[in-house]
Every structure is written in C-alpha cells, then in structure tokens.
TORTI-854054 format. One line per field, with one value per residue (C-alpha): chain; residue number from 0; x, y, z; residue in one letter. Coordinates in pm, 1 decimal. Layout:
% residues N
c	c(A,...)
k	c(NUM,...)
x	c(X,...)
y	c(Y,...)
z	c(Z,...)
r	c(A,...)
//
This chain:
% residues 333
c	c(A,A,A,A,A,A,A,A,A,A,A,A,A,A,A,A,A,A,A,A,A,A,A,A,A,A,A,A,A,A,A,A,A,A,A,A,A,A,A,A,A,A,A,A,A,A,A,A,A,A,A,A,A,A,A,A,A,A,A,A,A,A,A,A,A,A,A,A,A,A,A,A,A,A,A,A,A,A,A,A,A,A,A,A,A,A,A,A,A,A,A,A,A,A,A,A,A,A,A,A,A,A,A,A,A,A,A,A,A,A,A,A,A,A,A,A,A,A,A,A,A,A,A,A,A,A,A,A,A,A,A,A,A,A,A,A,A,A,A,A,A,A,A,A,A,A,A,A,A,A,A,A,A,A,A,A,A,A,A,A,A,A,A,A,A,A,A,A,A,A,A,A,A,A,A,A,A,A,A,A,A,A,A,A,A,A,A,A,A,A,A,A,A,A,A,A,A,A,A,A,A,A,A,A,A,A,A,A,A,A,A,A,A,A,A,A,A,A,A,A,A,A,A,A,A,A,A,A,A,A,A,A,A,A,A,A,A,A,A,A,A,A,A,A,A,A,A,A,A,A,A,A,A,A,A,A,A,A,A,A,A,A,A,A,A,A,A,A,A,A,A,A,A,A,A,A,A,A,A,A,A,A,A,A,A,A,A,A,A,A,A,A,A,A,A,A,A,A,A,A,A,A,A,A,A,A,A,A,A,A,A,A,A,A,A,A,A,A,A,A,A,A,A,A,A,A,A,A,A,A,A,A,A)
k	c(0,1,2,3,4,5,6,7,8,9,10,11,12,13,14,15,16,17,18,19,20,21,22,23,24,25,26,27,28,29,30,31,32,33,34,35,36,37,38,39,40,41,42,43,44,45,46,47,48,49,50,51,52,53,54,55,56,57,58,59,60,61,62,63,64,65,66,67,68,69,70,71,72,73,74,75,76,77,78,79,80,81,82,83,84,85,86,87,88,89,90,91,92,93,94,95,96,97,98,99,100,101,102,103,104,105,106,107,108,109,110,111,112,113,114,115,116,117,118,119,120,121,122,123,124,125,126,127,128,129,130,131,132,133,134,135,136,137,138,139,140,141,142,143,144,145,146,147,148,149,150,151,152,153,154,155,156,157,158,159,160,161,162,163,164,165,166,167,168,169,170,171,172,173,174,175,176,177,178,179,180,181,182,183,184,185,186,187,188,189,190,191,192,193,194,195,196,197,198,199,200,201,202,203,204,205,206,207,208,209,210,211,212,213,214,215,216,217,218,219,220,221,222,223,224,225,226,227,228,229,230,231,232,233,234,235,236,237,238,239,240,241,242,243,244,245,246,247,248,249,250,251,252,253,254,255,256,257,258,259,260,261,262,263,264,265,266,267,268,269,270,271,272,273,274,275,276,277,278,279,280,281,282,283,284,285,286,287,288,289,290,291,292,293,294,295,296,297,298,299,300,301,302,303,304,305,306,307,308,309,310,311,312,313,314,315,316,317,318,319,320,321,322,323,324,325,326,327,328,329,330,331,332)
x	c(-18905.5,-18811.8,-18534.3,-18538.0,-18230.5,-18183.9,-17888.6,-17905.8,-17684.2,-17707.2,-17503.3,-17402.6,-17177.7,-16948.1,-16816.0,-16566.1,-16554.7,-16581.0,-16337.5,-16244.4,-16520.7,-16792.7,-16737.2,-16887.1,-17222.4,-17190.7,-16972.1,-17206.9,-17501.2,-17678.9,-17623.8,-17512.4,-17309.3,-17469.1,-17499.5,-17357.3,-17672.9,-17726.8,-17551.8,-17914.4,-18257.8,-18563.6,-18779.5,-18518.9,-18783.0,-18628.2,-18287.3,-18373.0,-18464.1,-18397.7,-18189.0,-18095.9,-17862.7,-17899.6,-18016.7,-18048.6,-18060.1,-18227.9,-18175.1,-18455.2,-18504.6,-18626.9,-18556.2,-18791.6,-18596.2,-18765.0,-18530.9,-18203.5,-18320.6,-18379.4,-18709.3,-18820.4,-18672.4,-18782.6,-18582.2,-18802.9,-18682.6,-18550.2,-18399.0,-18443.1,-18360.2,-18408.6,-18397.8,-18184.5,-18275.1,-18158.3,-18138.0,-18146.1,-18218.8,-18448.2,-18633.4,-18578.4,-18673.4,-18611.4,-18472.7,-18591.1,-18329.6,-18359.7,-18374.9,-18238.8,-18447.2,-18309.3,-18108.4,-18177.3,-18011.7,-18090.9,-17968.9,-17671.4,-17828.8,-17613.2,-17602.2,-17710.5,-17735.8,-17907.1,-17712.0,-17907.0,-17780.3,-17942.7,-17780.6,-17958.9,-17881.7,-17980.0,-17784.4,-17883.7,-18131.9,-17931.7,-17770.2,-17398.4,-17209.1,-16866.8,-16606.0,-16576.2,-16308.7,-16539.0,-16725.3,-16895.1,-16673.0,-16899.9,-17198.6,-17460.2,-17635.0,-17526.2,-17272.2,-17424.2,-17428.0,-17536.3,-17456.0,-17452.0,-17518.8,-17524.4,-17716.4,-17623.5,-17911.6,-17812.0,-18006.8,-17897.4,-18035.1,-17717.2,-17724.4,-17384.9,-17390.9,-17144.2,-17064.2,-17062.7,-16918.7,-17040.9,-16939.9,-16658.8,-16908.0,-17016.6,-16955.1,-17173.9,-17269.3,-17368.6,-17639.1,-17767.1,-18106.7,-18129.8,-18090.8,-17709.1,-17441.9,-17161.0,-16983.4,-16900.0,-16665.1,-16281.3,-16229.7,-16412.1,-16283.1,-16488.1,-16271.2,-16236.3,-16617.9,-16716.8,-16495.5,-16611.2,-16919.7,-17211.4,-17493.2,-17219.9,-16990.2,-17216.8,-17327.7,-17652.8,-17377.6,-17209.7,-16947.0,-16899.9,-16677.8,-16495.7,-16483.2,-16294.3,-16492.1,-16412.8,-16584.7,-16755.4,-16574.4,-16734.3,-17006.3,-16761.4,-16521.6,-16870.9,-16920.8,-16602.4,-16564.0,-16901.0,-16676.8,-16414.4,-16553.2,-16872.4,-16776.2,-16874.1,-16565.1,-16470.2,-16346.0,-16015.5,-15775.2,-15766.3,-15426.2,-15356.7,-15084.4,-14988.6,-14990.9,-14706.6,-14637.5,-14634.2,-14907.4,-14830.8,-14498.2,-14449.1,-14245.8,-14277.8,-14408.5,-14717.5,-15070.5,-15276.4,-15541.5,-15606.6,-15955.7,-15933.9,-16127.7,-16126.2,-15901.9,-15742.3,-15489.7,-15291.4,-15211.6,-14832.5,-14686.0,-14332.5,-14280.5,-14626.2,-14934.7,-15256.2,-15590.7,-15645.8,-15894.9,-16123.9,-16308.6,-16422.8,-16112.9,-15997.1,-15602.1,-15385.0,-15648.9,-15399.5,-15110.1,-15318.1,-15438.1,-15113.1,-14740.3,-14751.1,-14619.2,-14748.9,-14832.7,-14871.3,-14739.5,-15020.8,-14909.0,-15107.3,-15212.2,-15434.0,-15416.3,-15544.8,-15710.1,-15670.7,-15727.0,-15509.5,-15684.3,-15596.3,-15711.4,-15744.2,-16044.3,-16243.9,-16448.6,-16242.8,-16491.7,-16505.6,-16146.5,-16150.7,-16408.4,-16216.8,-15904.6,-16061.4,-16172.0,-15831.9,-15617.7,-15474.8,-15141.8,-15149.8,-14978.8,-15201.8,-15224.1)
y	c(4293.2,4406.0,4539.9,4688.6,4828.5,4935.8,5030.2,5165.7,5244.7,5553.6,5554.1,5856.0,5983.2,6244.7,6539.5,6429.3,6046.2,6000.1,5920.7,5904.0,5932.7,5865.4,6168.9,6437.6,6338.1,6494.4,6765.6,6871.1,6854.2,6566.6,6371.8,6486.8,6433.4,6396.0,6620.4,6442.1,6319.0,6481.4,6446.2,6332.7,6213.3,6109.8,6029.7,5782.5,5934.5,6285.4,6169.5,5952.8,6078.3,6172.6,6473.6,6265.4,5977.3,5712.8,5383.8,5293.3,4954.4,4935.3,4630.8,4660.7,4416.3,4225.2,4035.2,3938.5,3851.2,3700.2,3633.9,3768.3,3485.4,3588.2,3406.3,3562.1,3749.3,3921.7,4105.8,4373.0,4650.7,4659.8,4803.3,5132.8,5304.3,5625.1,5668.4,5923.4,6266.9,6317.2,6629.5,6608.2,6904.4,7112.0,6783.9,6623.2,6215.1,5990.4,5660.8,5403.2,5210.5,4829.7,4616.3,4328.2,4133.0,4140.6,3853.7,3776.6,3458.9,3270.7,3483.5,3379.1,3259.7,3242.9,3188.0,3592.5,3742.5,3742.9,3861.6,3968.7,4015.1,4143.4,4238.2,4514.5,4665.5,4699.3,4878.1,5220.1,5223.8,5430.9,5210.4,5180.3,5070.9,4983.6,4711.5,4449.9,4205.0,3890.1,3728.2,3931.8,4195.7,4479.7,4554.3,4758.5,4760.9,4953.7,4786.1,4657.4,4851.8,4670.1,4711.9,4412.3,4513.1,4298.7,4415.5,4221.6,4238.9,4102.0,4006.3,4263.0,4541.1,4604.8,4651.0,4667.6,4681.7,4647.2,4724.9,4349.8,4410.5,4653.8,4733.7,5014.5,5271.3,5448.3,5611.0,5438.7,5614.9,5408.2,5542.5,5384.4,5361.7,5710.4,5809.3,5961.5,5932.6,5684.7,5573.6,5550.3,5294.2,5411.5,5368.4,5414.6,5283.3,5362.3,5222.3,4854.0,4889.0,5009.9,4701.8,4490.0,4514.2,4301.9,4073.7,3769.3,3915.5,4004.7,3834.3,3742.1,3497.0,3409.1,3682.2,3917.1,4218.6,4307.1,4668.8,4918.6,5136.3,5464.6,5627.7,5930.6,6297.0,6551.5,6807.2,7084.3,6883.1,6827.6,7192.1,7254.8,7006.4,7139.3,7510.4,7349.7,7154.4,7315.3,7704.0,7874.0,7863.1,7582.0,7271.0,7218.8,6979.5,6653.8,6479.6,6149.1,5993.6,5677.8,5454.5,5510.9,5829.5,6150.6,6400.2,6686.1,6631.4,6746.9,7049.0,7188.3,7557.4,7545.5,7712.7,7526.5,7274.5,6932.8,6749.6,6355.7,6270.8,5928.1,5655.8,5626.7,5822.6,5763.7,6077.6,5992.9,6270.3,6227.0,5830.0,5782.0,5645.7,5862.2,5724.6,5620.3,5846.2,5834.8,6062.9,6419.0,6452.7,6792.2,6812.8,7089.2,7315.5,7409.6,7530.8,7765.1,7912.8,7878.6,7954.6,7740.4,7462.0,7140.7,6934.7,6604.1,6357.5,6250.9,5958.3,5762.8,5431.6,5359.7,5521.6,5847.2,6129.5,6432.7,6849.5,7095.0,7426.6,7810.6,7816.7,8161.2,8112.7,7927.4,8031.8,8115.5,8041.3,7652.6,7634.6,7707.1,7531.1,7189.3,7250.2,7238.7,6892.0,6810.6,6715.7,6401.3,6572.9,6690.0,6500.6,6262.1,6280.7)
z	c(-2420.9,-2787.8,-2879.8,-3251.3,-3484.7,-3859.6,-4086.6,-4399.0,-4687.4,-4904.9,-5253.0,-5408.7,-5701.0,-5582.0,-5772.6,-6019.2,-5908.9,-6273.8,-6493.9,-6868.3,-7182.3,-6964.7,-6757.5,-7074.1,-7013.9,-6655.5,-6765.2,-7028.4,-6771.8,-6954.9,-6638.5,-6300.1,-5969.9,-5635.9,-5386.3,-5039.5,-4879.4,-4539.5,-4192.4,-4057.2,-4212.5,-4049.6,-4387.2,-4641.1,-4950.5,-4853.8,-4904.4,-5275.1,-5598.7,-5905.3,-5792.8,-5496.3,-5410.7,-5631.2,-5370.1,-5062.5,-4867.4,-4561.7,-4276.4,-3998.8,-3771.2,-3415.9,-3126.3,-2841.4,-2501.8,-2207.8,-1906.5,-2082.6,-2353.1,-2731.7,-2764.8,-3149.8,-3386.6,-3750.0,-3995.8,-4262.7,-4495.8,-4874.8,-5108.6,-5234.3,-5595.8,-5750.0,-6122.0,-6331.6,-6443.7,-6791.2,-6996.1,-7373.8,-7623.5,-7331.1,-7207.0,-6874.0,-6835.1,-6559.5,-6672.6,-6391.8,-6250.3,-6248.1,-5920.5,-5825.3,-5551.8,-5227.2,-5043.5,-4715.8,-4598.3,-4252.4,-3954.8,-3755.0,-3407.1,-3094.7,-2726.7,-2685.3,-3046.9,-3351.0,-3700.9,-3976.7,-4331.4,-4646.6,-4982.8,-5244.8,-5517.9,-5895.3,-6227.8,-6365.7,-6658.2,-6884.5,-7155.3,-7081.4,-7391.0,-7245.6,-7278.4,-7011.6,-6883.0,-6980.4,-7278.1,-7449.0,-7369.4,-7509.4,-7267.8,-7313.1,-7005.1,-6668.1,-6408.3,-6133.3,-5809.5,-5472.5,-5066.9,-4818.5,-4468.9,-4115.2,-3803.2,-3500.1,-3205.7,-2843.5,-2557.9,-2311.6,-2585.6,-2737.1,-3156.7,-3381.8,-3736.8,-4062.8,-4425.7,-4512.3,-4909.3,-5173.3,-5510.3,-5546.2,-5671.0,-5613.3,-5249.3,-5013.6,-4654.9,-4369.3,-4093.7,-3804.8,-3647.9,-3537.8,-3917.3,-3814.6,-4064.1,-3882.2,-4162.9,-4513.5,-4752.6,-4787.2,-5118.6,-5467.0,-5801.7,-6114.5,-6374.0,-6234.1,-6151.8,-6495.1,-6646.2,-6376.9,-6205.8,-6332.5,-6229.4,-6291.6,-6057.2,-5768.4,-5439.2,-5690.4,-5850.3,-5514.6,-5529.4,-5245.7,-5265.0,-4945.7,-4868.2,-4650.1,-4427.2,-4241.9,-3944.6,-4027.6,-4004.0,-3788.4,-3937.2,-3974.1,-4212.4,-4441.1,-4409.0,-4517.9,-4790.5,-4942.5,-4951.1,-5080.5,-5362.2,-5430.9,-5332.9,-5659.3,-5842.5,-6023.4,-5875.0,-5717.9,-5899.4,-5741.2,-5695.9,-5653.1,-5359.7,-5357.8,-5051.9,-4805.3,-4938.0,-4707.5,-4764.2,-4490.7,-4309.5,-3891.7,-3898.8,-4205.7,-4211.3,-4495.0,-4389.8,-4621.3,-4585.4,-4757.4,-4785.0,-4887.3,-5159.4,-5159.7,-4936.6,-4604.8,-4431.3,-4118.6,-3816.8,-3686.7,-3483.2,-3292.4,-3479.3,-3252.6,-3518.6,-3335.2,-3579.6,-3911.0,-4107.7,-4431.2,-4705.3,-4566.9,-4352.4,-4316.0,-4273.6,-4152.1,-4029.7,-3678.6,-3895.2,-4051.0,-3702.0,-3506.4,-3621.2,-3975.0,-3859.9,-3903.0,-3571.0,-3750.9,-3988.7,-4256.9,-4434.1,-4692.6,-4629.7,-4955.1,-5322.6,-5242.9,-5389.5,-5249.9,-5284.5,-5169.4,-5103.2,-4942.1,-4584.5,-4621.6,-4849.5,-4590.7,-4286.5,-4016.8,-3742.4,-3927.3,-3874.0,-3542.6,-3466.3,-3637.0,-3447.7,-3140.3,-3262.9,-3314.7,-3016.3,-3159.2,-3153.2,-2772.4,-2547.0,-2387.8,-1966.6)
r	c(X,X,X,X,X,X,X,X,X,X,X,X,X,X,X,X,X,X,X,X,X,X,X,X,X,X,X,X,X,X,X,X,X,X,X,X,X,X,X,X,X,X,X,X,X,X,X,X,X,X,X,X,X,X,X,X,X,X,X,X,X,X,X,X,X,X,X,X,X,X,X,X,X,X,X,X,X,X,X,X,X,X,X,X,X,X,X,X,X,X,X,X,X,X,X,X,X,X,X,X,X,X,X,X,X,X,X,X,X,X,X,X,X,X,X,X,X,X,X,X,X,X,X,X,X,X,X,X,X,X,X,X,X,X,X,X,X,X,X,X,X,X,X,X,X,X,X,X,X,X,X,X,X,X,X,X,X,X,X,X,X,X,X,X,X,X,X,X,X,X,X,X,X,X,X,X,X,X,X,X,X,X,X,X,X,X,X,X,X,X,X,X,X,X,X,X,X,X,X,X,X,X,X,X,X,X,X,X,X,X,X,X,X,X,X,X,X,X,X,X,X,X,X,X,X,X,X,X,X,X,X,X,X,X,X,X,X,X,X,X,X,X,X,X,X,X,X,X,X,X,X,X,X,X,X,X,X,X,X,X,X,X,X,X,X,X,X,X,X,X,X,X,X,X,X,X,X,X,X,X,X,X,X,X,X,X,X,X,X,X,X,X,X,X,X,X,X,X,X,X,X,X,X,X,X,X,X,X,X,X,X,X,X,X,X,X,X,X,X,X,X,X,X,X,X,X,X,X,X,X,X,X,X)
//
C-alpha cells in the first residue's frame, strides 16, 4: 500500500508589514503588498505570481508499507518563486527572483515512520541597498527569504507535518495535502530580517531559524480581516502591545472589535487560560452582539500588533456567524 502526503508553504507580504524608508516604494505604488493567498487552492501556479505571493516550498512525498512495515519511501517537490512587478514612469517589469537550490537531507527512519525535510527559499531580485549587522555592512542585494518544512509519514497511514524554521519575513502560511490553509508563523519582524537575513545566515550556511507557529483562524475572521484592512477606506492604525500586557479586559463594557496583526495572544476568562491564538484572530466580536461586556480576558503573550476597529462598520451576519464560533468562554459540561 502507499500512503502519500505534501505540505507547502506560501510567503506573502501583508499590508503595512513594512517598516521605515523602505516602505515609500510600496506606498508610492512602485512596489506592492500581497493580497492574503486563499483559504484553499488546488493549482500552487494560481496562488504565485507576480501579483501573487511571493514563494512557495512544496514537501511531497512516499511510503510503501507491506504488513504494517514501511518497505520504500520517496520524497519530490521544490521550491517555488515568483518575481516582482515593478512600476516605474508608466512601465511595469518583473524583476526575477533568485533561487537558492533546495536542501533535502536523509530522512529520519524509524520503527513505523518516515520524516522528510526540505528547506527553499531564494532573495528578491530587486537591488536592496541596506546596512547590515556584519562585514561589509552595506549590501546591495535582497535578504534572503527561505521556509524549512518536515512531513512525517507512518505505517498505519497516518501523515503530520511542521514549520521546521523560516526567516521572519515575510508571513509564511502553511497548507496541507488537501491544499487547506492549517497554519501560518506567529510572528514577523522586518527590521531584524532586513539587517539580518542573508545567504551567510541561513540553513545554506548551517543556520536554522526557529519559528513560532499558530493554527489557522476560521474563514469568517479572513473575511473579516479583509473588511477591516482592505474595506475601501484607508487603513486602520496599527498599535503595538507588548507581551503580558492586557488587550481586552473581562468585564469591561466596550463594543468594539480587535484583529491581530501579527503575534500571539492568550483567551483567560474567570483566572482560567482557554487557547492561545495567532494572526487573523478576531477579538470581541460577542460584546458587540450581547450587552457590551466583554466575556474574556485577552492578554498578550508576544510583541503584538494589533487594530482596533468599530464593529458597527462590519457585517453583522459575519459577526454572528464568529460568535457562534466562539464558546471558549461558556462553561464547559
């Protein structure tokens, strides 16, 4: 019998992930942010491209199992990247991104499993004159962006997978083999991976960079963070919170909503801790349909960024539809 698995990583710049002088280029439209790549894909080329999310990295692989034995095994796929549309004086060029060649080291073997690894990634072809943290210290050349993913097969037909390391940016969404988002990393930092991030420091040069990954939020938060962020107007002010600090307090009487950005947040209510959540979480949605008050603690437990936005101004029938998500606060048979 085979038994065959994938995971895949899609990178992506989100709106306003960029900071300091290198931001005018996107907001003068010579450059641009990402739209989030979909909820579902069944063709990776739909999801890549020049408009598109910038790479991809795509673990496939194979085990053969005779008598609950794994008898063969195979691993396939690659790395994937897009290059980037530029606009200058009316034209419109893609600058081809440069690709570094995949690494695929031995698979773990044991008594019942087989665990696959493989590492890709590459560095924008734009020139990126910057100052860095090493010799030279002036760089010309893009930082270096790169995922590493593991997919664990077992005998009895089971598959798990995992965010190995990755660069912090950009934002970097995990699917499984059905092509269905499950998870994404916590955290981006473009200033430390501007500085940073280069061939030298990569898992090309034996350096791995741990990251922390989320589960991903349900479809209705994406619809609603696409409202929020992306509604017409212009985009809401991003705050940041430190870690440990309080974002929505239990009690308090406050109808509005709050979408994180970027980090990871914890749900307490009455001193109990209830889940740990990540980017696209949409907070506070059951004050805003019940009496104002809030059900739930939110405390930070990362730097955070987060928006603060009206629920008013949103889709009623989303809200609704969220909240009756959202039972983490209910008291549990």
């Amino acid at each position: 019998m085979r038994i065959e698995s994938s995971v895949t990583s899609v990178s992506w710049i989100p709106s306003e992930a960029v900071t300091g002088a290198t931001r005018i280029p996107f907001e003068r439209g010579v450059t641009h942010y990402d739209d989030p790549p979909p909820d579902q894909w069944e063709d990776l080329d739909s999801v890549l491209g020049p408009q598109g999310a910038r790479f991809a990295n795509d673990l496939r692989a194979w085990v053969d199992v005779d008598n609950g034995k794994i008898v063969a095994y195979g691993q396939g796929g690659g790395g994937r990247l897009s290059g980037t549309l530029v606009r200058i004086g009316g034209m419109r060029v893609v600058v081809e991104a440069v690709a570094y060649p995949e690494l695929t080291p031995e698979p773990v073997i044991g008594p019942d499993f087989v665990r696959f690894t493989q590492t890709a990634g590459g560095r924008p072809g734009i020139p990126a004159p910057r100052l860095v943290k090493a010799a030279p210290f002036v760089k010309a050349e893009g930082p270096a962006v790169w995922t590493t993913l593991a997919l664990t097969l077992y005998a009895d037909g089971s598959t798990g997978h995992e965010l190995v390391g990755a660069s912090s940016f950009p934002r970097h969404w995990i699917y499984g083999k059905d092509g269905a988002l499950a998870g994404k990393s916590a955290l981006i930092d473009f200033k430390t991976w501007y500085r940073t991030a280069s061939l030298a420091r990569s898992p090309w040069s034996g350096h791995e960079s741990a990251v922390l990954a989320a589960e991903a939020e349900a479809p209705v938060e994406r619809r609603l963070s696409l409202a929020i962020m992306r509604g017409g107007g212009p985009p809401p002010k991003a705050a940041k919170v430190k870690a440990g600090d309080t974002i929505l307090a239990q009690g308090e009487a406050v109808d509005g909503i709050v979408l994180v950005l970027d980090g990871m947040v914890e749900v307490e209510a009455d001193g109990t801790v209830l889940a740990a959540l990540g980017p696209g979480a949409v907070l506070g949605e059951r004050a805003s349909l019940g009496d104002g008050t809030r059900t739930a603690t939110i405390r930070a437990l990362t730097g955070c960024r987060i928006v603060s936005y009206p629920a008013a101004a949103l889709p009623a029938e989303d809200l609704a539809e969220l909240a009756s998500g959202h039972h983490r606060e209910d008291p549990q048979p």
